[in-house]
C-alpha positions in Angstrom: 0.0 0.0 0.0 1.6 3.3 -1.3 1.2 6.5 1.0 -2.1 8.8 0.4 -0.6 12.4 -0.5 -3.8 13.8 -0.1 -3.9 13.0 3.8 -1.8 16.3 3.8 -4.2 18.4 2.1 -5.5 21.3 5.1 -8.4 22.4 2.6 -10.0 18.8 2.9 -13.5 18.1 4.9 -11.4 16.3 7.9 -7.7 16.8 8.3 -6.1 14.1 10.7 -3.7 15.4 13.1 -1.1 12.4 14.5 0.3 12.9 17.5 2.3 11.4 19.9 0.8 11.4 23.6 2.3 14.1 26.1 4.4 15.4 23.4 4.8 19.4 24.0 5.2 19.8 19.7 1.9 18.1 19.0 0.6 20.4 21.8 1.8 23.9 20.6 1.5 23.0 16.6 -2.6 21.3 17.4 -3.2 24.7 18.8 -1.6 26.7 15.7 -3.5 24.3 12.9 -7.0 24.9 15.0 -6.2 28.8 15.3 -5.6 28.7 11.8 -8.0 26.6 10.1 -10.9 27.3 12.9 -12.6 24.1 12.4 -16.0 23.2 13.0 -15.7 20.4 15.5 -12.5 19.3 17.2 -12.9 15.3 17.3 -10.4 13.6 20.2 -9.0 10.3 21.1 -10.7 9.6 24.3 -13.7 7.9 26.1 -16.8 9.0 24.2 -19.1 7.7 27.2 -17.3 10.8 28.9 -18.9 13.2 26.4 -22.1 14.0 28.9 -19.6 15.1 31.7 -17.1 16.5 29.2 -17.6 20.5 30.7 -16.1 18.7 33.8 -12.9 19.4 31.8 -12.8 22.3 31.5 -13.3 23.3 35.5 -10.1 25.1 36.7 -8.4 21.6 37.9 -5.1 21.9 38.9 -3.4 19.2 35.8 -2.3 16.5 35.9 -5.7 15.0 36.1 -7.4 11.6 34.6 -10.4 9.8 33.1 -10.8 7.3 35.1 -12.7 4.3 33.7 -14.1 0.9 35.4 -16.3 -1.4 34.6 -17.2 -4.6 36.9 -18.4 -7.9 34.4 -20.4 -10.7 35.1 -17.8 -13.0 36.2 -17.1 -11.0 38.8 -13.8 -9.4 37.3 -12.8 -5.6 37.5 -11.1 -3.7 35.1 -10.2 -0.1 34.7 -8.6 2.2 33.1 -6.8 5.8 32.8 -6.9 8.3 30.7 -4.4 11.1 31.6 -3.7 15.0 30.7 -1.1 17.0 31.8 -0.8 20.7 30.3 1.2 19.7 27.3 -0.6 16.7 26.5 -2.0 16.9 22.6 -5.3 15.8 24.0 -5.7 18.4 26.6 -4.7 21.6 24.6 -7.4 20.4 21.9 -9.7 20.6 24.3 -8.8 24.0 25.7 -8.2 25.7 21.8 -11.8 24.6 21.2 -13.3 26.3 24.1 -11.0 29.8 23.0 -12.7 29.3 19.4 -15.8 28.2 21.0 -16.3 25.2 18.8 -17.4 21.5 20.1 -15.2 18.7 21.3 -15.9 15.5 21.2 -14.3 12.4 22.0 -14.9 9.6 19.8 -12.9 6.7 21.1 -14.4 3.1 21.9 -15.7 3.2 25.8 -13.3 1.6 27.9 -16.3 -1.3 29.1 -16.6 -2.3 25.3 -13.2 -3.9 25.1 -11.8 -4.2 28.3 -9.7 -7.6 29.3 -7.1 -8.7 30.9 -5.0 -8.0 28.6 -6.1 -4.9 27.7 -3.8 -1.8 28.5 -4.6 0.1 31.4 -2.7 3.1 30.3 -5.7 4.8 27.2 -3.2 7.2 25.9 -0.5 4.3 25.4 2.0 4.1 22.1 2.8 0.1 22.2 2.2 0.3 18.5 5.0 2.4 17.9 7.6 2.0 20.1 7.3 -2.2 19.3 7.6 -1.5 15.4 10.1 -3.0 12.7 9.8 0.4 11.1 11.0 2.3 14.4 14.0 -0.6 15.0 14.9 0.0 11.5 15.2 3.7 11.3 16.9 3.5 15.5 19.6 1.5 13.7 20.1 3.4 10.6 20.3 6.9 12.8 22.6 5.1 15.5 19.7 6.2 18.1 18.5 4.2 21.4 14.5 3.5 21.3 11.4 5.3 20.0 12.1 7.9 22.9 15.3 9.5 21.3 14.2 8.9 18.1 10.9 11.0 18.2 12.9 13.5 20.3 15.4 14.0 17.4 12.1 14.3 14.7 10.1 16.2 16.2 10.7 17.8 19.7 13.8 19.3 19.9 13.7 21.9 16.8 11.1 24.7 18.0 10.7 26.0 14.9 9.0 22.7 13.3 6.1 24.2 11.5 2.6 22.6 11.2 3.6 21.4 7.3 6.4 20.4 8.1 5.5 18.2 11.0 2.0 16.9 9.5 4.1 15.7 7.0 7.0 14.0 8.5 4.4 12.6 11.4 2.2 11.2 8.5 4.7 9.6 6.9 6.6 8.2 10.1 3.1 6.7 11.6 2.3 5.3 8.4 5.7 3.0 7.6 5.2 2.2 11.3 1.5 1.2 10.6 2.6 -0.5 7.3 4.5 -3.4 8.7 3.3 -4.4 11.8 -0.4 -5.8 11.7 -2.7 -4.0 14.0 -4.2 -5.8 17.1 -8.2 -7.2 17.3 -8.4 -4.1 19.8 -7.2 -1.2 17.6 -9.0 -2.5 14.3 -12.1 -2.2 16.9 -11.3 0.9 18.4 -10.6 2.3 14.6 -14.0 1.3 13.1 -15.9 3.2 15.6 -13.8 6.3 15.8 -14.5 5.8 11.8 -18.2 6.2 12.9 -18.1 8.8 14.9 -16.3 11.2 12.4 -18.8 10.6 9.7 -20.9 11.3 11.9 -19.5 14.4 12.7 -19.4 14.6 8.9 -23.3 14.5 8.5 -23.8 17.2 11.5 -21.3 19.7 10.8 -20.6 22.0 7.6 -17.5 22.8 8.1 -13.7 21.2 8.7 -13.4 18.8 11.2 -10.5 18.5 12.9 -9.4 14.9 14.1 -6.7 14.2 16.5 -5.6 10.5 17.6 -3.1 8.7 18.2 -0.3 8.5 15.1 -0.8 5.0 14.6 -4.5 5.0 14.4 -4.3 7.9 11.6 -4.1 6.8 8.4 -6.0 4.1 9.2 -8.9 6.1 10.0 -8.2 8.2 6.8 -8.3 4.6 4.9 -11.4 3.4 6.6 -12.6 7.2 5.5 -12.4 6.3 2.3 -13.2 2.5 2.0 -16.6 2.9 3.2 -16.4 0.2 5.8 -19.0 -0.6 8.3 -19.3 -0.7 12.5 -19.1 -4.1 13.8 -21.6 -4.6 16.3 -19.3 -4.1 19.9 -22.2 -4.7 22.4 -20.9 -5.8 25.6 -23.6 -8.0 27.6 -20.9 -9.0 30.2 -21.4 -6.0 32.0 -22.7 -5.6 35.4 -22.0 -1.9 36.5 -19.5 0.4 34.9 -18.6 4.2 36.2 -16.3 6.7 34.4 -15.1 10.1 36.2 -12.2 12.2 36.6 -9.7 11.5 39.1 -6.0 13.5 40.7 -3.0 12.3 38.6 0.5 12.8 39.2 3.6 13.2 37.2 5.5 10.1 39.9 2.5 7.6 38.0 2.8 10.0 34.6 6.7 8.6 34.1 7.5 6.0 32.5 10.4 4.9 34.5 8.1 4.2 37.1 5.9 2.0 34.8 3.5 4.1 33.1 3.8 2.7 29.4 2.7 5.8 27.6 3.4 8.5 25.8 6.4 10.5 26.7 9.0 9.8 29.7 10.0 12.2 32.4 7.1 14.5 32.7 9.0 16.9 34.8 11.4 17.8 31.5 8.5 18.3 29.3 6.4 20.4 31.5 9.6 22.8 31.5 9.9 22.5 27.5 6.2 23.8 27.3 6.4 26.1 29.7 9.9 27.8 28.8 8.5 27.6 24.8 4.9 29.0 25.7 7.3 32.1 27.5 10.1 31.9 25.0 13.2 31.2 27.2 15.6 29.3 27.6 14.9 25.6 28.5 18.4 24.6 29.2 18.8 27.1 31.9 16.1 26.2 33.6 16.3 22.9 33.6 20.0 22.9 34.8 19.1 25.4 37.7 16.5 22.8 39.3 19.4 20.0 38.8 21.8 22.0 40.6 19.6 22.9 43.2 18.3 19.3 43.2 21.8 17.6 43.7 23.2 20.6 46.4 19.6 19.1 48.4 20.9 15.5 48.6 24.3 16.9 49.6 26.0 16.1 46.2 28.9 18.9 45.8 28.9 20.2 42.5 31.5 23.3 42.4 31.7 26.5 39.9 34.3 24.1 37.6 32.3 21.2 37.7 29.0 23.1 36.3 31.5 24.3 33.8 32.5 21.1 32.4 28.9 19.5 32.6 27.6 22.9 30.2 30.6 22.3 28.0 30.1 19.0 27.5 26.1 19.4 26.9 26.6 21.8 24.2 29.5 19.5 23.0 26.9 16.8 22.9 24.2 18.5 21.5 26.3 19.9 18.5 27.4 16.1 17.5 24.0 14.7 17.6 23.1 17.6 15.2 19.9 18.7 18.3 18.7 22.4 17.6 19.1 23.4 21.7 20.8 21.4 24.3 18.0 18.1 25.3 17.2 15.6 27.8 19.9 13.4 27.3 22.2 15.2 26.7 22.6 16.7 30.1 22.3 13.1 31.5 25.4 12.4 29.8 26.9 15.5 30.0 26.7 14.9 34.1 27.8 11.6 33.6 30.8 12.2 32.1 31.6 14.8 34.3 31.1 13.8 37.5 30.8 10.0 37.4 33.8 8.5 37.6 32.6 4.9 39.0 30.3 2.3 37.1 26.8 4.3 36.1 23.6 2.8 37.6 20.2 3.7 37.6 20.6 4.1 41.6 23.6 6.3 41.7 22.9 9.2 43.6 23.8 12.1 41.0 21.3 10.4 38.5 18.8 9.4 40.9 18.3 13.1 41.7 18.5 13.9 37.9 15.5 11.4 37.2 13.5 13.3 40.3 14.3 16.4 38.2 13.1 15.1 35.1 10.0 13.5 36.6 9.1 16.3 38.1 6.9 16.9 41.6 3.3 17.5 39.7 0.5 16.2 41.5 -3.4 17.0 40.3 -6.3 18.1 42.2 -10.2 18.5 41.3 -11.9 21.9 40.6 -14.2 22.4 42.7 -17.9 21.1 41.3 -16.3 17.7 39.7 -19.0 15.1 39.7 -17.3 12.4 42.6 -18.6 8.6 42.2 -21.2 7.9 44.8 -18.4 5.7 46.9 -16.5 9.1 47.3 -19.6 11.1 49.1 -20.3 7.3 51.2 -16.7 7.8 52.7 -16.5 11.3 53.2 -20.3 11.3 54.9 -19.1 8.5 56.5 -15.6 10.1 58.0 -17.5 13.5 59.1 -20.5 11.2 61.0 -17.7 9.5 63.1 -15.3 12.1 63.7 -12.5 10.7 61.5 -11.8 13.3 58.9 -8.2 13.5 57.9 -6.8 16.7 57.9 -3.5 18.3 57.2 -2.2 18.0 60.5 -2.4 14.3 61.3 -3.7 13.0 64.4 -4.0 9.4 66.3 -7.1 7.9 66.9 -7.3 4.9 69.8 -10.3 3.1 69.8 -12.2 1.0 72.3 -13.3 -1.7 70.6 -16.1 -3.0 72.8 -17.6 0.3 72.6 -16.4 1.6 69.4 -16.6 -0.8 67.1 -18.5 0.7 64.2 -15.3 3.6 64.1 -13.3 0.4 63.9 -15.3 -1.5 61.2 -15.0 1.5 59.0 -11.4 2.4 59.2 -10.7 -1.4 58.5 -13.0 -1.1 55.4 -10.9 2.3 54.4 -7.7 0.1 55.1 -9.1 -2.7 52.5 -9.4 -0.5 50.0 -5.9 1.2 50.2 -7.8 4.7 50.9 -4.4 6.9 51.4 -4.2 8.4 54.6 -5.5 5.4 57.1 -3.3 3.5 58.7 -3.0 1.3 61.9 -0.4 1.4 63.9 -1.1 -0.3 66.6 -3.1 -2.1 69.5 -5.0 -5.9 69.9 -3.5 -8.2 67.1 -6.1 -10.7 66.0 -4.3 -12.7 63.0 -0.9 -13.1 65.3 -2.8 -13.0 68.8 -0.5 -10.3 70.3 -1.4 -7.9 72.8 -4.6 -9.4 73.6 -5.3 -8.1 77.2 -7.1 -4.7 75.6 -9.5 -4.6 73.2 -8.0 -1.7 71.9 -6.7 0.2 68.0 -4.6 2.8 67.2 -5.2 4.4 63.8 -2.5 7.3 62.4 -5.1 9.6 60.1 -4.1 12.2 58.2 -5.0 14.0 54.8 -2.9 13.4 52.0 -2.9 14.8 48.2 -3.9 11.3 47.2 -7.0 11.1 49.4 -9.7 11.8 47.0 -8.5 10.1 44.1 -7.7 6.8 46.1 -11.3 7.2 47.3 -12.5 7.4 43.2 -10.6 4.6 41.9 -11.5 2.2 44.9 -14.9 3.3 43.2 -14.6 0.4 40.8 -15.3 -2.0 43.7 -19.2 -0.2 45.0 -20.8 2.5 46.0 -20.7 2.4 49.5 -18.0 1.9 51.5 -19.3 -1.4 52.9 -19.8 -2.7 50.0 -16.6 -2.0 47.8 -14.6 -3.5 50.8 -17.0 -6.7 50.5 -16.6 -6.9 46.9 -12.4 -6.0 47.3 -12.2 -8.6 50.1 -13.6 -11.4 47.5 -11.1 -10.1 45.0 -8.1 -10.8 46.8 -9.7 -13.9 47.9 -10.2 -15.0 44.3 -6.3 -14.2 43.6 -5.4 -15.9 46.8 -2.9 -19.0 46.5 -3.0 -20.1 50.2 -5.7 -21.1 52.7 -3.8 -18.9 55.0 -4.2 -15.9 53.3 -7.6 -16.3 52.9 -8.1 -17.4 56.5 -7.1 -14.3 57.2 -9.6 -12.3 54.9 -11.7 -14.2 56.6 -10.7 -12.3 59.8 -10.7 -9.3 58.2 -14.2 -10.1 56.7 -14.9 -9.7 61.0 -13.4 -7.0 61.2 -15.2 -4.8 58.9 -18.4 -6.3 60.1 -19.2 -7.6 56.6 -21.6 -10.6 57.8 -23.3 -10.8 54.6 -19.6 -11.4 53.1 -18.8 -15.0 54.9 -20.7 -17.3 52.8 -19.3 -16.4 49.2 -15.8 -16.0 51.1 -16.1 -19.4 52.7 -16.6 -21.1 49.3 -13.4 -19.7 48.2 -11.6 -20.4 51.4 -12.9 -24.1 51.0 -12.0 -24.4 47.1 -8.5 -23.4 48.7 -8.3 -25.9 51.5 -9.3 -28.6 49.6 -6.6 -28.0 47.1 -3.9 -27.1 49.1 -1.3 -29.4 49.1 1.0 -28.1 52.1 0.9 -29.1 55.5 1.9 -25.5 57.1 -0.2 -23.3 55.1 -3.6 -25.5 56.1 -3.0 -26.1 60.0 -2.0 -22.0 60.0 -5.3 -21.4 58.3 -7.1 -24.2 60.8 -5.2 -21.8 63.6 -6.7 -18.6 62.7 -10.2 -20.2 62.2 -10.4 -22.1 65.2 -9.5 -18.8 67.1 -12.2 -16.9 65.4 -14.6 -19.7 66.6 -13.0 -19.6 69.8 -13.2 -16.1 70.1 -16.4 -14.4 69.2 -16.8 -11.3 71.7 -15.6 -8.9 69.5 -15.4 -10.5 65.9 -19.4 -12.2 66.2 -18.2 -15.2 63.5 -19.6 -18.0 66.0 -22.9 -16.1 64.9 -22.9 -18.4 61.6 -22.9 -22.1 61.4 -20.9 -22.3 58.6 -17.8 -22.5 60.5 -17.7 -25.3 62.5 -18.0 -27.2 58.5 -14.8 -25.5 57.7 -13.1 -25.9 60.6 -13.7 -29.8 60.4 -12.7 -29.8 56.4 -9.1 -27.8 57.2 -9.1 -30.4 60.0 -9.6 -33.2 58.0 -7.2 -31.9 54.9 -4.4 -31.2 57.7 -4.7 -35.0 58.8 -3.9 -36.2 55.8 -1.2 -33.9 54.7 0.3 -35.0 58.3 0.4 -38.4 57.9 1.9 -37.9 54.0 4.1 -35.4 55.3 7.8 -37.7 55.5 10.5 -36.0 57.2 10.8 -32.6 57.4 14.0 -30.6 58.3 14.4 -27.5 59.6 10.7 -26.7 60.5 10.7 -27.7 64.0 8.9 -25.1 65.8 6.3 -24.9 63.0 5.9 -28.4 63.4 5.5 -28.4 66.9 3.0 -25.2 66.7 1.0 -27.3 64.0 0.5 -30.3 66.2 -0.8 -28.2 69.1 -3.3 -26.8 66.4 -5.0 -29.9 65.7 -4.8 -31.0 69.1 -6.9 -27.9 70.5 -8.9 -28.4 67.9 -9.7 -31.6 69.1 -10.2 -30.2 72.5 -12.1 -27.3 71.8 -14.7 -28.8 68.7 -16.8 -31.8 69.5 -17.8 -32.0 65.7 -14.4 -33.1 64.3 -13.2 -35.9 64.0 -11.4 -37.0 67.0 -11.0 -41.1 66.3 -9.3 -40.4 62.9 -6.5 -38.2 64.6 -6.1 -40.6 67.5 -5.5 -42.9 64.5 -2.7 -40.5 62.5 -1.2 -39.9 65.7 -0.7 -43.5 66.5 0.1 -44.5 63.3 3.3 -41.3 63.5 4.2 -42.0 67.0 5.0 -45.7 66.3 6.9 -45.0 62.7 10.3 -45.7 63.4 11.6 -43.5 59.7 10.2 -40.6 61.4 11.3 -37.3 62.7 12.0 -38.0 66.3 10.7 -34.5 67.3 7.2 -35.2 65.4 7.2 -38.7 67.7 7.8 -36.6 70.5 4.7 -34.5 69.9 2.5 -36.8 68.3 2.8 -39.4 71.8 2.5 -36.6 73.9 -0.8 -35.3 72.0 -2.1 -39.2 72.6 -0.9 -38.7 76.4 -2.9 -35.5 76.6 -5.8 -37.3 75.1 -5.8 -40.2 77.4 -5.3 -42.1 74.6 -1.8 -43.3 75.6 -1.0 -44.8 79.0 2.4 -43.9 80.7 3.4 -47.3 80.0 3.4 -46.6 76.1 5.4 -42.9 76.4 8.2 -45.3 78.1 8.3 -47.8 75.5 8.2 -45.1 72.8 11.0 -43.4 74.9 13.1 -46.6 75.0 12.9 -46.4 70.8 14.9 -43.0 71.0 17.6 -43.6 73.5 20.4 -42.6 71.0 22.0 -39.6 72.1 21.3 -37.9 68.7 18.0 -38.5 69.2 16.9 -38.5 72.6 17.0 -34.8 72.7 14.9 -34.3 69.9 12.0 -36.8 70.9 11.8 -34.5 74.5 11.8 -31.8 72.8 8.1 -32.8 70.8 7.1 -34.4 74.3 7.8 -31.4 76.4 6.2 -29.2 73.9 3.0 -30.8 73.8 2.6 -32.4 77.1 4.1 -30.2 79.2 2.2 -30.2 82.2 1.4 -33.8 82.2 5.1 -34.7 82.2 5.6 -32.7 85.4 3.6 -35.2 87.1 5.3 -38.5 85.7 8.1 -39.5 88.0 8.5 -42.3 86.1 9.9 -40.7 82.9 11.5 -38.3 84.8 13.2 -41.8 86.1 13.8 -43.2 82.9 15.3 -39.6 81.0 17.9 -39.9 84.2 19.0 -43.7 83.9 18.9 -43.1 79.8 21.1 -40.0 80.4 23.1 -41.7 83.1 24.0 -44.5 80.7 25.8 -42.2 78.6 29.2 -42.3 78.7 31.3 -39.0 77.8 31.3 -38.4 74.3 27.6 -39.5 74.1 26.3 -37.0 77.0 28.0 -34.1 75.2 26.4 -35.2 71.8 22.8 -35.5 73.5 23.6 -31.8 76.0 22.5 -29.4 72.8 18.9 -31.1 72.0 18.4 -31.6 76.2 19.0 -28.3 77.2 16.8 -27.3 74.2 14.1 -29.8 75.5 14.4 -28.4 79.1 13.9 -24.7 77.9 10.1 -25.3 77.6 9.9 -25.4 81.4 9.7 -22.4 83.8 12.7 -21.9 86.3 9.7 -22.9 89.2 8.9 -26.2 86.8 12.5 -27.1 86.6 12.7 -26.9 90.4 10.0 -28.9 91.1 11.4 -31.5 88.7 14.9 -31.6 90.6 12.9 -31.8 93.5 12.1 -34.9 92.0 14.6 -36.3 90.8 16.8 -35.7 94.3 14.2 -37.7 95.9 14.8 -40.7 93.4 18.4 -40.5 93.9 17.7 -40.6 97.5 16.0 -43.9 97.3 18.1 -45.5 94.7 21.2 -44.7 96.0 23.2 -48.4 97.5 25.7 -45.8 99.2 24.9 -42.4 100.8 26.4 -39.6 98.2 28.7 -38.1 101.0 29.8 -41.4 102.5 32.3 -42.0 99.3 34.8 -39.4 97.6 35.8 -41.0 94.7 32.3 -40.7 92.8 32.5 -37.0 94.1 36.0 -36.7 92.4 34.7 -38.0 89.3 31.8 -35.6 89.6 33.6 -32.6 90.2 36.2 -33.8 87.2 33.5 -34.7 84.7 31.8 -31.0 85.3 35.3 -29.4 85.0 35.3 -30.7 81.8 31.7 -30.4 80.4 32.3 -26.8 81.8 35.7 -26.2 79.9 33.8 -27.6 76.3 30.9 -25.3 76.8 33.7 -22.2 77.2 35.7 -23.7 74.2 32.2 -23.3 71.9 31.1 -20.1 73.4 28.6 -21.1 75.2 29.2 -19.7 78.4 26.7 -17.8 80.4 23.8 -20.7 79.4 24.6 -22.7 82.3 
């Protein structure tokens, strides 16, 4: 397909202006064609289901502002979208030159609900289709430049006396080899036949010129679709359950595209100066230098008289050998590097770092007053001023009571859900660890912040009420969710927002999880956190539905048989231990599980004689706890571990579990002394590690009592009184001269 001269012609009915988004030239020169020409309509690449509220636009909104688009589906999936303007974008000075002419604007682009995916860009105004071409590779390589960035730079930006010929010209022809060999997405073909529509439309209602301005890569194509005739696909999209579209804050930090944003132009903060110091006809260089200086002097980089000297000298060098009109962009990034980076260059590198903060500039938007808000946006705010919890600029700390202040809690939870900027808790009762339990108390840090109000709009996507967005939020997370853990714990959050209505549908995700969870630790730390919120129901009100006790006794059941599949584990000891006392309170705390099958995998553990002896520890002093082990069978299963290597281990799972009951058994208190008294030297400093470990579970007044004990044995059992003979004495006193000297030698002194 050869290139359409006529495309060029400014006396035709519709004259397509290409533009790159946030580019400053498409900006100025849109502004000269439309002052010249003075079109009849001004048609704009943007949502056209904005077109009711587009007067919104032209409130006095301190820029950089968004369209912010959402739309929930049937399948209970969210999507949303942005559409951003900052002063010099194309879009945005379209939009103000036709209200200086007073002629109509319109957008004309697809609504964001009628194509929305997964896949689907959440940036509007993005340029994949250029910066991915052949055509742009091609030309990078054959001009020795780095990227569609430089390259559109060197065409277009940096020479500010590009006239609207010239540019309409060279753009055309640019976007079109572009266009020419790469094919254009499902999306874009979509997007093109209905902005097709909507300017022959425009045709049939206005006399005049109409002035269209899209994207570059969509152009031509709409010039060709102009001209073939072709028809609007039907785009209907049934799918859709709710769908909301209003403006929202922006800021140049999310406008950058070094901090992911994937369209348009990078480093906001350079551009903003470009229009700015062209619009007043200074220097940009200057200016732009200046705030670096100042920028680097701030983060207490030293940058002397010669060193600004060399970093101007070698900018203009720079600029003069890449042919560039003024000094640009990157040429003072390498001019600084050059000039004062003398070790490897990163990204991280403090000189650049505070470049890049420079370049990206400190921007942030805020709403005229008089924008329509989303209904979610008045729920909160009503919401805040009923309960006394407006932020303001001067933050302030908020403790709660949460036996009598619960509904203040329930909401702040639901703000902290939905990432509302501004609420955060810093402190008080801990439900999901169980720390600092003895209060029922919260402490909340509130304070305004610029990104209050546009958090609040784009949590918007969730509800309309503040309730309900958290609900719907909470089920999303749920959905993404890989562990039962983590959605155990929405589940706790669920309570804490007081969403009742909330459990069921989160309770069939959280049991689509357990069932297919295939890890032991994950599942008995989910059964932990809902066996506490059975357990614990003065605050939280879960016992309050039934369906509960059936998931407690399915994460039961799953953790049973991950247990007894589990082999031997190393290096998970104490989350082994913590897992068997799970299932045993369980056991002791809900009659409706089933106790017989883990009195079976306990058994069944205890006597395997290729397991872990820590997990036989536990799992025979679960059974003792349950009266479903006699003494007698703790002793034989202690006689099984009386290798030194292992004895300590086997305690260690015993003590942990059965701590209270051991206390009471002199008889394995016996048996641990003649097992350790058989040891000889070597043996007893092998076993000493795991023992004293073992022992640690034990208060100073338990371990008493227990020597108590044991004296009293020794008492009995002694053939000869202790005192009447010095040579065991001497070999006492020798053996615990050397013990103490091997402790010293491994610095462990001071545990004895």
């Amino acid at each position: 397909m050869d290139f359409d001269t006529s495309i060029l012609n400014l006396d035709a009915k519709v004259i397509f202006f290409p533009v790159r988004h946030h580019s400053p030239v498409c900006a100025r020169l849109i502004r000269e064609l439309a002052t010249q020409i003075r079109p009849a309509a001004i048609l704009i690449e943007g949502p056209a289901d904005f077109n009711h509220q587009i007067d919104q636009l032209y409130l006095p909104h301190q820029l950089p502002i968004a369209i912010y688009s959402y739309a929930h589906f049937a399948d209970n999936t969210r999507y949303a979208a942005f559409y951003p303007y900052c002063v010099y974008s194309p879009e945005w000075q379209a939009l103000q030159i036709a209200k200086a002419l007073e002629i109509p604007a319109k957008f004309i682009d697809l609504p964001w609900s009628k194509m929305a995916t997964a896949k689907t860009a959440n940036h509007r105004y993005h340029d994949r289709g250029l910066r991915q071409s052949q055509y742009v590779q091609l030309i990078c390589e054959k001009l020795g430049i780095e990227g569609l960035d430089h390259l559109w730079d060197h065409l277009f930006e940096i020479d500010p006396t590009l006239s609207v010929e010239t540019y309409l010209d060279r753009a055309h022809q640019f976007c079109f080899h572009c266009r020419s060999l790469d094919e254009a997405s499902l999306e874009d073909q979509r997007r093109e036949a209905f902005m097709a529509e909507r300017i022959r439309q425009a045709m049939a209602v206005y006399s005049g010129q109409i002035l269209v301005v899209t994207g570059g890569f969509h152009s031509y194509a709409l010039y060709a679709r102009l001209a073939q005739g072709s028809e609007l696909e039907d785009i209907s999209n049934e799918a859709i359950v709710q769908q909301g579209i209003a403006l929202t804050p922006f800021s140049y930090d999310r406008l950058d595209s070094l901090t992911g944003y994937d369209a348009g132009m990078p480093n906001p903060g350079f551009y903003h100066q470009v229009w700015h110091h062209r619009t007043q006809g200074t220097s940009i260089y200057r200016a732009v230098f200046t705030e670096i200086v100042i920028a680097l002097r701030s983060h207490r980089q030293l940058v002397s008289a010669a060193d600004l000297i060399a970093i101007e000298s070698a900018a203009y060098a720079l600029a003069t050998l890449r042919n560039h009109a003024e000094i640009w962009r990157q040429d003072i990034i390498d001019a600084i590097v050059t000039s004062l980076i003398k070790e490897e260059v990163t990204t991280t590198h403090p000189l650049l770092r505070a470049v890049h903060e420079v370049f990206r500039g400190s921007e942030r938007g805020q709403l005229a007053a008089g924008s329509s808000l989303p209904p979610l946006v008045q729920d909160i705010k009503q919401q805040l001023k009923q309960h006394n919890l407006e932020p303001h600029h001067i933050g302030k700390i908020v403790r709660l009571n949460l036996l009598e202040e619960s509904t203040r809690s329930q909401i702040l939870h639901q703000l902290r859900i939905l990432q509302i900027t501004g609420f955060n808790r810093t402190g008080g009762i801990d439900f999901a660890s169980r720390q600092e339990m003895a209060i029922q108390w919260e402490e909340w840090s509130i304070a305004w912040s610029p990104a209050f109000e546009g958090s609040c709009i784009e949590a918007s996507i969730y509800g309309s009420t503040a309730l309900e967005a958290a609900e719907m939020r909470l089920l999303e997370i749920a959905k993404k969710s890989e562990h039962s853990e983590t959605a155990a714990l929405l589940l706790l959050d669920a309570c804490l927002m007081g969403v009742q209505s909330l459990i069921r549908p989160l309770y069939q995700q959280l049991l689509t999880l357990i069932q297919s969870d295939s890890h032991f630790f994950t599942v008995t730390r989910a059964l932990t956190h809902l066996l506490y919120l059975y357990c614990y129901d003065e605050q939280l009100k879960i016992t309050e539905n039934a369906d509960i006790e059936s998931l407690i006794e399915v994460t039961f059941s799953r953790a049973l048989w991950l247990l007894e599949s589990l082999g031997q584990v190393r290096d998970q000891d104490q989350p082994l231990l913590d897992a068997v006392k799970t299932l045993l309170e369980t056991t002791r705390r809900c009659t409706f599980v089933d106790r017989a099958g883990f009195v079976g995998v306990l058994t069944r553990t205890s006597q395997d004689q290729t397991q872990i002896p820590i997990l036989r520890g536990a799992t025979i002093g679960a059974l003792w706890i349950l009266d479903e082990a006699s003494t007698e069978c703790v002793l034989v299963d202690l006689g099984h571990v009386s290798h030194p290597d292992h004895l300590g281990d086997f305690l260690t799972g015993l003590f942990s579990i059965a701590r209270e009951i051991v206390q009471r058994s002199s008889r394995l208190l016996e048996q641990i002394d003649q097992m350790v008294a058989q040891f000889d030297e070597d043996a007893f400093l092998e076993a000493l590690p795991a023992l004293r470990l073992a022992f640690t579970y034990f208060t100073p007044r338990e371990k008493h009592i227990l020597s108590q004990s044991l004296v009293e044995f020794w008492n009995v059992t002694a053939a000869v009184p202790l005192e009447s003979s010095a040579v065991p004495l001497a070999r006492a006193k020798a053996l615990e001269s050397r013990l103490k000297s091997t402790i010293e030698h491994y610095g462990l002194r001071g545990l004895y």
